[in-house]
TORKOL-4160 file (C-alpha; in steps of 0.2 Angstrom, whole numbers, padded with zeros to 4 digits, m for minus):
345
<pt num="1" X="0028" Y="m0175" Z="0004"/>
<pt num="2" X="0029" Y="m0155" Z="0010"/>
<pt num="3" X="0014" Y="m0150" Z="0020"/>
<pt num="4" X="0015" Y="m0135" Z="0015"/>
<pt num="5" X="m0001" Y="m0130" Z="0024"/>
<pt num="6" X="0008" Y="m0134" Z="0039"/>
<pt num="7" X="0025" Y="m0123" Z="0035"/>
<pt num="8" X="0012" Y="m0109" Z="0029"/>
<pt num="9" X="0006" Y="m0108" Z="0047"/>
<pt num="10" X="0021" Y="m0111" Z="0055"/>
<pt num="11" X="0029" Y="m0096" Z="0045"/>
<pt num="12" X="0013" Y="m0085" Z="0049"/>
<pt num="13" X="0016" Y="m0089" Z="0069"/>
<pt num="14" X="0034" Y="m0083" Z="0066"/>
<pt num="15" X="0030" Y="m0066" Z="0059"/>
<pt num="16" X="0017" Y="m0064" Z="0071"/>
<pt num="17" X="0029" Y="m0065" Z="0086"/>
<pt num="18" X="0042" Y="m0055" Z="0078"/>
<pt num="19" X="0029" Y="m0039" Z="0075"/>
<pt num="20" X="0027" Y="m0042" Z="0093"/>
<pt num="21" X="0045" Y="m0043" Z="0101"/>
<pt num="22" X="0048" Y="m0029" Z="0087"/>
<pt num="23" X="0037" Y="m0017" Z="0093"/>
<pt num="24" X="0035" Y="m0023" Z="0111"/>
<pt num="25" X="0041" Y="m0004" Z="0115"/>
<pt num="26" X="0025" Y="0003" Z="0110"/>
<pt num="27" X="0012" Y="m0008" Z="0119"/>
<pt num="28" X="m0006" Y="m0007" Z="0113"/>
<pt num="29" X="m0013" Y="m0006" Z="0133"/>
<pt num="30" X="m0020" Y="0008" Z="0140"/>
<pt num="31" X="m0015" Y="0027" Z="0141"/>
<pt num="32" X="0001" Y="0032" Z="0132"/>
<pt num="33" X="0014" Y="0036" Z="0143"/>
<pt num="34" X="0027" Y="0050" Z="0136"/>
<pt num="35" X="0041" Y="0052" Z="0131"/>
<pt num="36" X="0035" Y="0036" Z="0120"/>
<pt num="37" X="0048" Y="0028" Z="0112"/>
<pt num="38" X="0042" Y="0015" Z="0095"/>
<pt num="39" X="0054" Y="0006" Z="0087"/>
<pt num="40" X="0052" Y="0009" Z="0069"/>
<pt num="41" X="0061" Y="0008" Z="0051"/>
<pt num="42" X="0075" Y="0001" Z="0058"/>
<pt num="43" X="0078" Y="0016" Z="0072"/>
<pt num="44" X="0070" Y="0018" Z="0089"/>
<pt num="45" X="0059" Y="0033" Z="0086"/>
<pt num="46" X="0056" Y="0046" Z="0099"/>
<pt num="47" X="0039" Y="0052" Z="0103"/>
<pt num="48" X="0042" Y="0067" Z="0116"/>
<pt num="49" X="0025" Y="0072" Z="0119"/>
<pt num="50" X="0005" Y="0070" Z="0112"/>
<pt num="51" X="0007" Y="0078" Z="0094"/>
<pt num="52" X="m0005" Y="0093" Z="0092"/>
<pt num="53" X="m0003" Y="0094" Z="0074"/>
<pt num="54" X="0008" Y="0083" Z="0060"/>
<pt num="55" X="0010" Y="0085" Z="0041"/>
<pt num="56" X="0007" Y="0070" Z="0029"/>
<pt num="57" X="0019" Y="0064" Z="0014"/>
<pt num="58" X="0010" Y="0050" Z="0009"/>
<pt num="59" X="m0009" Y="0047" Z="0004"/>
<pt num="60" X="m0010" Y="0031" Z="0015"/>
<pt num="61" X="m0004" Y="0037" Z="0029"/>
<pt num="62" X="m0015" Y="0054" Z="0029"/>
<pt num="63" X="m0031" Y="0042" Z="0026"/>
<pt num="64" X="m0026" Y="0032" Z="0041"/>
<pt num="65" X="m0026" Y="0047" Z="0051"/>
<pt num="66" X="m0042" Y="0054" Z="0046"/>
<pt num="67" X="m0050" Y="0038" Z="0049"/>
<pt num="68" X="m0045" Y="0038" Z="0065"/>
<pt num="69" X="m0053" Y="0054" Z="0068"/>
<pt num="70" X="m0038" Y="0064" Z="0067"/>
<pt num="71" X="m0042" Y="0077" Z="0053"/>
<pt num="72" X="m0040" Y="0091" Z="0064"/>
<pt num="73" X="m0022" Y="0088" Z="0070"/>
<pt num="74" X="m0017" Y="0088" Z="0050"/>
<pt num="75" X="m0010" Y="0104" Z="0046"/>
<pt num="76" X="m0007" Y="0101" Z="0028"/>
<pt num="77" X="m0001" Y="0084" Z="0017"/>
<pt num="78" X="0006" Y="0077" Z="0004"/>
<pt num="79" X="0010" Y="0065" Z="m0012"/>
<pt num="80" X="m0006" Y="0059" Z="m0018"/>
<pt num="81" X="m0011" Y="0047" Z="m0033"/>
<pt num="82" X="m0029" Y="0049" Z="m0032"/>
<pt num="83" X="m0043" Y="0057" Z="m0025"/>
<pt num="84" X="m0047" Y="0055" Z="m0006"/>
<pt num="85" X="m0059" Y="0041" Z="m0002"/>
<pt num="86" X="m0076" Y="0048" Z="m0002"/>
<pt num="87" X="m0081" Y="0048" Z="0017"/>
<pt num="88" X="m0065" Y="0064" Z="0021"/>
<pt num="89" X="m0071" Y="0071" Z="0006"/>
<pt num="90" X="m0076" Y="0087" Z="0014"/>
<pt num="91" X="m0062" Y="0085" Z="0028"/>
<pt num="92" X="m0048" Y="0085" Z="0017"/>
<pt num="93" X="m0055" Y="0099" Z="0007"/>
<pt num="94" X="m0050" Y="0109" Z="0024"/>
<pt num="95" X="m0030" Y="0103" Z="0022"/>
<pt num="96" X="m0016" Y="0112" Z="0016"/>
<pt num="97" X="m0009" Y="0103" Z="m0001"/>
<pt num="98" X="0007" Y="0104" Z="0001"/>
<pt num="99" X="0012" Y="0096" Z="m0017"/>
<pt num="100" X="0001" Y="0082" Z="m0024"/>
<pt num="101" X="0018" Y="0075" Z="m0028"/>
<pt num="102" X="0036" Y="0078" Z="m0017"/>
<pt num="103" X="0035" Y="0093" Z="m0005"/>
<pt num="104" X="0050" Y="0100" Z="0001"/>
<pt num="105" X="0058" Y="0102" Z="0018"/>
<pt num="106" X="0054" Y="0120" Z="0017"/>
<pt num="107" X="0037" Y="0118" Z="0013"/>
<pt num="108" X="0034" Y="0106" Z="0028"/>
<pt num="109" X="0046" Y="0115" Z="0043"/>
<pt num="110" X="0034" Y="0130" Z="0037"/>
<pt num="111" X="0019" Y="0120" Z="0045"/>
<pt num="112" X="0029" Y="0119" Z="0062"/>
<pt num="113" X="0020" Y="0102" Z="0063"/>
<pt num="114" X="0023" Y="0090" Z="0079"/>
<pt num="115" X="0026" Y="0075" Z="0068"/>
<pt num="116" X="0029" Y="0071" Z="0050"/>
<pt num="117" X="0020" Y="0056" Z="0046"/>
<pt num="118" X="0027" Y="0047" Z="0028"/>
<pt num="119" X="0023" Y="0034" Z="0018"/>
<pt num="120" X="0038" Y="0030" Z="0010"/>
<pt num="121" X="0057" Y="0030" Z="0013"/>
<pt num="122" X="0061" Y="0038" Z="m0003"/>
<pt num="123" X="0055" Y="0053" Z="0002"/>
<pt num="124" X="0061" Y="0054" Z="0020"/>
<pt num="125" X="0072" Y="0040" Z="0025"/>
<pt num="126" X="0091" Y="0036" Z="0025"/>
<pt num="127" X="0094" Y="0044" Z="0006"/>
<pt num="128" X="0075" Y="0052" Z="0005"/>
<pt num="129" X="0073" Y="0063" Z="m0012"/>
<pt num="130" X="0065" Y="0074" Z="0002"/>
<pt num="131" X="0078" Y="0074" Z="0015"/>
<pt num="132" X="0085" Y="0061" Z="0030"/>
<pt num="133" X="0078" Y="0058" Z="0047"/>
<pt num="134" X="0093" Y="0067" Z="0054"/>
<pt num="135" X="0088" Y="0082" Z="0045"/>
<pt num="136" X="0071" Y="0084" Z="0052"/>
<pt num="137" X="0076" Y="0076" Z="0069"/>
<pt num="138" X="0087" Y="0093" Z="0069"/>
<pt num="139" X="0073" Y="0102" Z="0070"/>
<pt num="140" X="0065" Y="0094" Z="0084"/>
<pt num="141" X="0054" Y="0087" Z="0072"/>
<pt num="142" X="0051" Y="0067" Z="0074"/>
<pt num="143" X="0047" Y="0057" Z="0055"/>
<pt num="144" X="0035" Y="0041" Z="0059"/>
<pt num="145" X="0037" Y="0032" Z="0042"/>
<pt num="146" X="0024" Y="0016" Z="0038"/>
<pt num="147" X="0031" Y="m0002" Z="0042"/>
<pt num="148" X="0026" Y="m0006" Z="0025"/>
<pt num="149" X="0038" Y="0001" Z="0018"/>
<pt num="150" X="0052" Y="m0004" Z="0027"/>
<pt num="151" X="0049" Y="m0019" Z="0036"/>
<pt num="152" X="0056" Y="m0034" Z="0028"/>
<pt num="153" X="0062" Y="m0023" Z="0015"/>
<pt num="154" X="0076" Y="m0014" Z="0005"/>
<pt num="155" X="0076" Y="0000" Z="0001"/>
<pt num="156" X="0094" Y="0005" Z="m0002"/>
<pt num="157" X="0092" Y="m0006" Z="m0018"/>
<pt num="158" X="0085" Y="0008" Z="m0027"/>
<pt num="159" X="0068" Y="0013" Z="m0036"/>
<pt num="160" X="0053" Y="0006" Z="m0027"/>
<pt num="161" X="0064" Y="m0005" Z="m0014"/>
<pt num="162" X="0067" Y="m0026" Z="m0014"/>
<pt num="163" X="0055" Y="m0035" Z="m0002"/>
<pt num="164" X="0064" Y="m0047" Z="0008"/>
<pt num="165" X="0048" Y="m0055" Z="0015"/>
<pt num="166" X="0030" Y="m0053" Z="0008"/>
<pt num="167" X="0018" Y="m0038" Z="0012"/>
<pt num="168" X="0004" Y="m0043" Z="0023"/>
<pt num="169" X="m0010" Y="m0032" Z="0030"/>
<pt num="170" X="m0003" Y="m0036" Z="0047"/>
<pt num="171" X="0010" Y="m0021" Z="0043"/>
<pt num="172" X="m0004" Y="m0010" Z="0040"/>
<pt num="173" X="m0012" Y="m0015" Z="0056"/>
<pt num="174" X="0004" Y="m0013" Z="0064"/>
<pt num="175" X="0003" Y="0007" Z="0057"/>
<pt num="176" X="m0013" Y="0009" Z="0063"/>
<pt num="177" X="m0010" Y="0007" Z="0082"/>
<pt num="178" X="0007" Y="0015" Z="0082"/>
<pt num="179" X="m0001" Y="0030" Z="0074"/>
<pt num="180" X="m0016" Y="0026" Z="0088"/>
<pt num="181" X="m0003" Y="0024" Z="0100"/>
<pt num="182" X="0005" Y="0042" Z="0098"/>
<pt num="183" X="m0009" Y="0051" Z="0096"/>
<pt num="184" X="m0017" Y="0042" Z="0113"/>
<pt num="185" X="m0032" Y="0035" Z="0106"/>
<pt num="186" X="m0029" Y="0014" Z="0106"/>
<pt num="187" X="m0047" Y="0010" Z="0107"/>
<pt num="188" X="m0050" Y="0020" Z="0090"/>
<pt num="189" X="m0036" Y="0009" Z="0082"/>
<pt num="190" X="m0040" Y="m0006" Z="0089"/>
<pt num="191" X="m0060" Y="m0005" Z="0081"/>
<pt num="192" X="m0055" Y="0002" Z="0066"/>
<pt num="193" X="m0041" Y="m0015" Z="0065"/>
<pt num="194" X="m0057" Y="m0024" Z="0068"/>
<pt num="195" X="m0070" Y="m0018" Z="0056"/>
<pt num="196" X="m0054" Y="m0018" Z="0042"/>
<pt num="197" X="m0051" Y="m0038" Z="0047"/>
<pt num="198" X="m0070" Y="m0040" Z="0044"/>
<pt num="199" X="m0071" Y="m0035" Z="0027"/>
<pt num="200" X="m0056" Y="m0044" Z="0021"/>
<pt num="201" X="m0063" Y="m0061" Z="0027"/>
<pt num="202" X="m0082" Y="m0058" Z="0019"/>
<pt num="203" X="m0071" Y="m0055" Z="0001"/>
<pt num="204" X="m0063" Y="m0072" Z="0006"/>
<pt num="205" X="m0078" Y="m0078" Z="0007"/>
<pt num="206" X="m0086" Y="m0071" Z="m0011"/>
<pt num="207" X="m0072" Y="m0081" Z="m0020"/>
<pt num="208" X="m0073" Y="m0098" Z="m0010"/>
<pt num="209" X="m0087" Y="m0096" Z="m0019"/>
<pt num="210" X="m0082" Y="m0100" Z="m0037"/>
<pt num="211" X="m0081" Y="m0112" Z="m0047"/>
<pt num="212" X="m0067" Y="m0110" Z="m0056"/>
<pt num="213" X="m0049" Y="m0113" Z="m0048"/>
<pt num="214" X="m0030" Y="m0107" Z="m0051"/>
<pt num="215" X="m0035" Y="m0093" Z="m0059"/>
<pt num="216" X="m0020" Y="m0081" Z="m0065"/>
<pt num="217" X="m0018" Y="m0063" Z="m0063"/>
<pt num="218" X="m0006" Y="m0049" Z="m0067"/>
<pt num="219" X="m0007" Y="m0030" Z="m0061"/>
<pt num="220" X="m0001" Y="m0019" Z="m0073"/>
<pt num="221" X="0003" Y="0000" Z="m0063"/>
<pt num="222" X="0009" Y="0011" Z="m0076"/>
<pt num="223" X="0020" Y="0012" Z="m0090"/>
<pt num="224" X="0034" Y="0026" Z="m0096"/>
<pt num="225" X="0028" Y="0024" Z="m0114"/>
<pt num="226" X="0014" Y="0014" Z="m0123"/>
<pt num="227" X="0026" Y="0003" Z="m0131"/>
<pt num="228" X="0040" Y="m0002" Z="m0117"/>
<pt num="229" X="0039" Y="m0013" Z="m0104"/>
<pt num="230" X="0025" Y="m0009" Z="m0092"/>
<pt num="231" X="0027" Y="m0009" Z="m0072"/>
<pt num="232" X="0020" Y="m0022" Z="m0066"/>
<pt num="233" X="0016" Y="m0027" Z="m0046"/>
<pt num="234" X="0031" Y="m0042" Z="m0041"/>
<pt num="235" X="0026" Y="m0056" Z="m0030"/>
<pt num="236" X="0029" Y="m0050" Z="m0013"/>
<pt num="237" X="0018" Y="m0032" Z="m0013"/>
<pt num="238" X="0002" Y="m0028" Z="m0009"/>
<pt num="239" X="m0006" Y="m0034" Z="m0027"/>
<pt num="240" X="0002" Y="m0050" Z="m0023"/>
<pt num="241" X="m0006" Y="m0053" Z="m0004"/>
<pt num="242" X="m0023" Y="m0049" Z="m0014"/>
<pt num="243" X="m0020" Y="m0064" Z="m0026"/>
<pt num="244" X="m0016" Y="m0075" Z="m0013"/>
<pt num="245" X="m0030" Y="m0071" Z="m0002"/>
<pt num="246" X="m0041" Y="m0074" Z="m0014"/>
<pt num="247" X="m0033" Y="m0091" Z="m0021"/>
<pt num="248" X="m0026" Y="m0080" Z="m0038"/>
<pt num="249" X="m0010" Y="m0085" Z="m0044"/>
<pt num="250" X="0002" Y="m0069" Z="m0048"/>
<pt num="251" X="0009" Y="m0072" Z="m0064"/>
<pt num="252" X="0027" Y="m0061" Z="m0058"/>
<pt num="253" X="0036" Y="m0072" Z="m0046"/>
<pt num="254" X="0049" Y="m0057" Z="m0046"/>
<pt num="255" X="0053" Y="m0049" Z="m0027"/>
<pt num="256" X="0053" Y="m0031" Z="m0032"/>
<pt num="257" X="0038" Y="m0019" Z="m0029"/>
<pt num="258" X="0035" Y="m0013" Z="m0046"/>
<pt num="259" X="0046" Y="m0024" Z="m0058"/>
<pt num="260" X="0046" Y="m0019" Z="m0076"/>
<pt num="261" X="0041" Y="m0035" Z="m0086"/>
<pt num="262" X="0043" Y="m0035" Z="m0106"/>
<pt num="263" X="0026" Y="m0041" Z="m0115"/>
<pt num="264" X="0034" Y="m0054" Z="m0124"/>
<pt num="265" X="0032" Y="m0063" Z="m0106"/>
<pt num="266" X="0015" Y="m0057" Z="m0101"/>
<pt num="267" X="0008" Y="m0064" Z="m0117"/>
<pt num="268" X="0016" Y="m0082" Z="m0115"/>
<pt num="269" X="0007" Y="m0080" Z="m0097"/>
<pt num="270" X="m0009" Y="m0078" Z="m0105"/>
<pt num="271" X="m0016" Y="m0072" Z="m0086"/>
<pt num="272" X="m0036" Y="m0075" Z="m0083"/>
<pt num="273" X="m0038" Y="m0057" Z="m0077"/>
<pt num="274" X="m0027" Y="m0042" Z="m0081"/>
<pt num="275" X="m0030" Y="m0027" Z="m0068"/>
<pt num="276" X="m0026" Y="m0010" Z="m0072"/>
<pt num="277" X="m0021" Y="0005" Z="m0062"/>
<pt num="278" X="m0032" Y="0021" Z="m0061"/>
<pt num="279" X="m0024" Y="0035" Z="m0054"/>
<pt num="280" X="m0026" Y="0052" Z="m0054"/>
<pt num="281" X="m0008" Y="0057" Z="m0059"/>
<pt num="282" X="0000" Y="0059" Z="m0075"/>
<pt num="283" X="0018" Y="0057" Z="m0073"/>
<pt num="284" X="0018" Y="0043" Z="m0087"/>
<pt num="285" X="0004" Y="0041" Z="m0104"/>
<pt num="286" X="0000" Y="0025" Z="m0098"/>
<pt num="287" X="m0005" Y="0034" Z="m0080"/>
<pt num="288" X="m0021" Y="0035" Z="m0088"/>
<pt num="289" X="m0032" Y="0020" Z="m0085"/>
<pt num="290" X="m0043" Y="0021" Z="m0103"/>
<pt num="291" X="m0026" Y="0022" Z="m0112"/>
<pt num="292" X="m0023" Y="0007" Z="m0105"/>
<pt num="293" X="m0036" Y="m0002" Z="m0111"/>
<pt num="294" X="m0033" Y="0005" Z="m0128"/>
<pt num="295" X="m0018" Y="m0003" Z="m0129"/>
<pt num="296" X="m0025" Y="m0021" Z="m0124"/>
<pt num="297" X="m0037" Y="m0019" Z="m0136"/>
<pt num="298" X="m0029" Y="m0012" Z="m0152"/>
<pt num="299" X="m0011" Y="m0020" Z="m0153"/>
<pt num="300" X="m0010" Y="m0035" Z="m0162"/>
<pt num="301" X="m0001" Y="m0046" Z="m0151"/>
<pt num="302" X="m0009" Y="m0042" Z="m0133"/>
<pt num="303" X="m0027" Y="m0042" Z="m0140"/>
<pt num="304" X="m0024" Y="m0061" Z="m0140"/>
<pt num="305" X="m0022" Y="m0063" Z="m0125"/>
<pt num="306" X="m0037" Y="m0072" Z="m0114"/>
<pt num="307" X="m0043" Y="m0058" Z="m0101"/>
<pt num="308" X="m0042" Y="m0045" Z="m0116"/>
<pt num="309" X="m0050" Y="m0055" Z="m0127"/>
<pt num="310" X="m0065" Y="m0059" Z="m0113"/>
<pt num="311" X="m0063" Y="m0043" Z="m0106"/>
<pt num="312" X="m0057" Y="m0048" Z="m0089"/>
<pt num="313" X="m0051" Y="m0032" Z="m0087"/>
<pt num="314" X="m0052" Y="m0025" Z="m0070"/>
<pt num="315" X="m0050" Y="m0007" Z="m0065"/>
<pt num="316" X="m0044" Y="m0003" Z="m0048"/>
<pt num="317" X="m0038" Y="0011" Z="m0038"/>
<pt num="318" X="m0018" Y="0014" Z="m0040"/>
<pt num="319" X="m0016" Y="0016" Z="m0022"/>
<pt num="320" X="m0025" Y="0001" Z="m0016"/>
<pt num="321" X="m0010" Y="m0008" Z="m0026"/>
<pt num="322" X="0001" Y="0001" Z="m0014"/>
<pt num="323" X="0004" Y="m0005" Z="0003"/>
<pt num="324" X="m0010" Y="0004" Z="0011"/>
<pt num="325" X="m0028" Y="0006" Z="0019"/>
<pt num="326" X="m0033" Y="0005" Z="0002"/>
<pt num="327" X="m0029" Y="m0014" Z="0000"/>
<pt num="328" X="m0042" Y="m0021" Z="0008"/>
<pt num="329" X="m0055" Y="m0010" Z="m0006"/>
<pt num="330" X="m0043" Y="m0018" Z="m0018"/>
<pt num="331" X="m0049" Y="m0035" Z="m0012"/>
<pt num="332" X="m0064" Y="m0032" Z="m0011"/>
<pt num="333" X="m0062" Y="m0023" Z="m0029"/>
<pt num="334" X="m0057" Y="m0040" Z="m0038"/>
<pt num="335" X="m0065" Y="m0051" Z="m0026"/>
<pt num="336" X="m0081" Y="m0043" Z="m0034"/>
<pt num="337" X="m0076" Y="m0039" Z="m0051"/>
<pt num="338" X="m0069" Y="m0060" Z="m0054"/>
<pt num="339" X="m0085" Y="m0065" Z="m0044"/>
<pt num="340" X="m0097" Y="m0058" Z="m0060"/>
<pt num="341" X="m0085" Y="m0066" Z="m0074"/>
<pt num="342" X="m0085" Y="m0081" Z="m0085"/>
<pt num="343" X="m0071" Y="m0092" Z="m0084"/>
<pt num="344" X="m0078" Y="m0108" Z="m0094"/>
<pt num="345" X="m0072" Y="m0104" Z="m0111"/>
């Protein structure tokens, strides 16, 4: 018999040591020395001095920032899917909103910043909608992109990228002390590392706590129209990393980030729990949280389904399904939400 308990470990010790001899160029002990080089999205990346300002495209990576005290060094940001959290409420009322969608170049050289930080590699990166690394490197102008999105991952395969290993909180770890690295503040990083590792583990411990076992989830993001097939989180993203912390079985065992899966096969699933996007942005209908649940609840086929029909619907915040800060709120989110529900029937 496999003990996969002891592969599990073995292949945890593995990605460990690879973050480490990955990223060995930008070691997390004492004062940053400059020029600083970090090795990141698949370039070494070129730090020549302390940034004195940077401009954010990206939600996560602007929230990382300011909770590592570096509001003032923000100049203006970016690409947003929701309202900031509530503690840099009145901090990011002070920033520049670039676009709550896709800046452009111009819009950001404008700033004159020291660093662009990013959240994705479709908007900056080797074909970025926005433009390439080489662009703004010929400016003088360094882009620090989050590991997320491209370690372990595809992004050449087009829309949101094909993971090649699955997400882990680890990469957002990894993001905070680069960033902490650059801008010459560890010990920040390393504390807010800390108190982020804390909160996962007491949501661990919430579901431990149940009864019930082998529960079943999906996490439906957003959908084009009401009646095609929704986008829904694949097995190897953010949504999923919450599921497995907290024992939940992902009913998408597909590698992309945001897969689009017909109904026809969500129903046959029949998951315990059905979690649903809330976002601010209304690119899509189905954008909108409350239609959502509409649609559960009045079609005649998906209203038959177990977690509509118990109301195991939980609403969570779009950009804590995103490889983000946000995720560990997102565990915490179900970890509650599943804690206070009835699985007996």
């Amino acid at each position: 018999m496999i003990n996969t308990s002891k592969i599990q470990k073995i292949l945890t010790a593995t990605l460990l040591f690879t973050f480490a001899s990955l990223y060995s160029s930008a070691s997390f002990a004492g004062s940053t020395t400059y020029p600083l080089t970090i090795h990141n999205c698949n370039r070494d990346l070129v730090i020549p001095e302390k940034p004195d300002s940077v401009v954010t495209v990206g939600q996560n990576s602007t929230e990382i920032l300011y909770s590592l005290g570096l509001a003032d060094a923000v100049k203006a940001t970016s690409l947003w899917f929701s309202a900031v959290l509530p503690a840099y409420a009145d901090i990011n009322k002070k920033i520049k909103m670039l676009n709550v969608n896709q800046p452009s170049m111009e819009s950001i050289l404008a700033q004159r910043p020291d660093l662009v930080a990013n959240d994705l590699e479709w908007s900056i990166g080797p074909t970025g909608a926005i433009a390439t690394y080489e662009q703004f490197q010929s400016f003088g102008i360094p882009v620090y992109t989050a590991p997320a999105d491209c370690l372990y991952k595809d992004n050449l395969q087009g829309g949101d990228g094909l993971r090649t290993r699955p997400f882990s909180m680890d990469m957002i770890y990894l993001q905070i002390q680069q960033l902490a690295k650059i801008f010459d503040i560890e010990d920040r990083g390393d504390k807010l590392v800390a108190s982020l590792k804390e909160r996962e583990e007491k949501a661990k411990e919430e579901v431990r706590k149940l009864p019930r076992k082998n529960l079943t989830v999906v996490f439906w993001f957003s959908s084009a129209e009401a009646d095609i097939d929704p986008y829904v989180a694949g097995d190897y993203g953010a949504p999923a990393y919450m599921s497995k912390i907290l024992g939940l079985k992902n009913i998408v065992d597909l590698k992309n980030e945001w897969p689009t899966v017909g109904w026809e096969t969500i129903v046959k699933a029949n998951p315990d729990v059905i979690v649903l996007a809330d976002m601010d942005r209304r690119r899509f209908p189905m954008d909108d949280v409350k239609a959502k649940e509409k649609f559960l609840k009045s079609d005649p086929i998906l209203k038959t389904m177990t977690a509509v029909k118990e109301n195991h619907l939980v609403t969570m915040d779009a950009q804590a399904m995103n490889a983000s800060i946000r995720t560990i709120n997102g565990i915490e989110t179900l970890a509650d939400a599943i804690s206070k529900m009835d699985f007996s029937k």
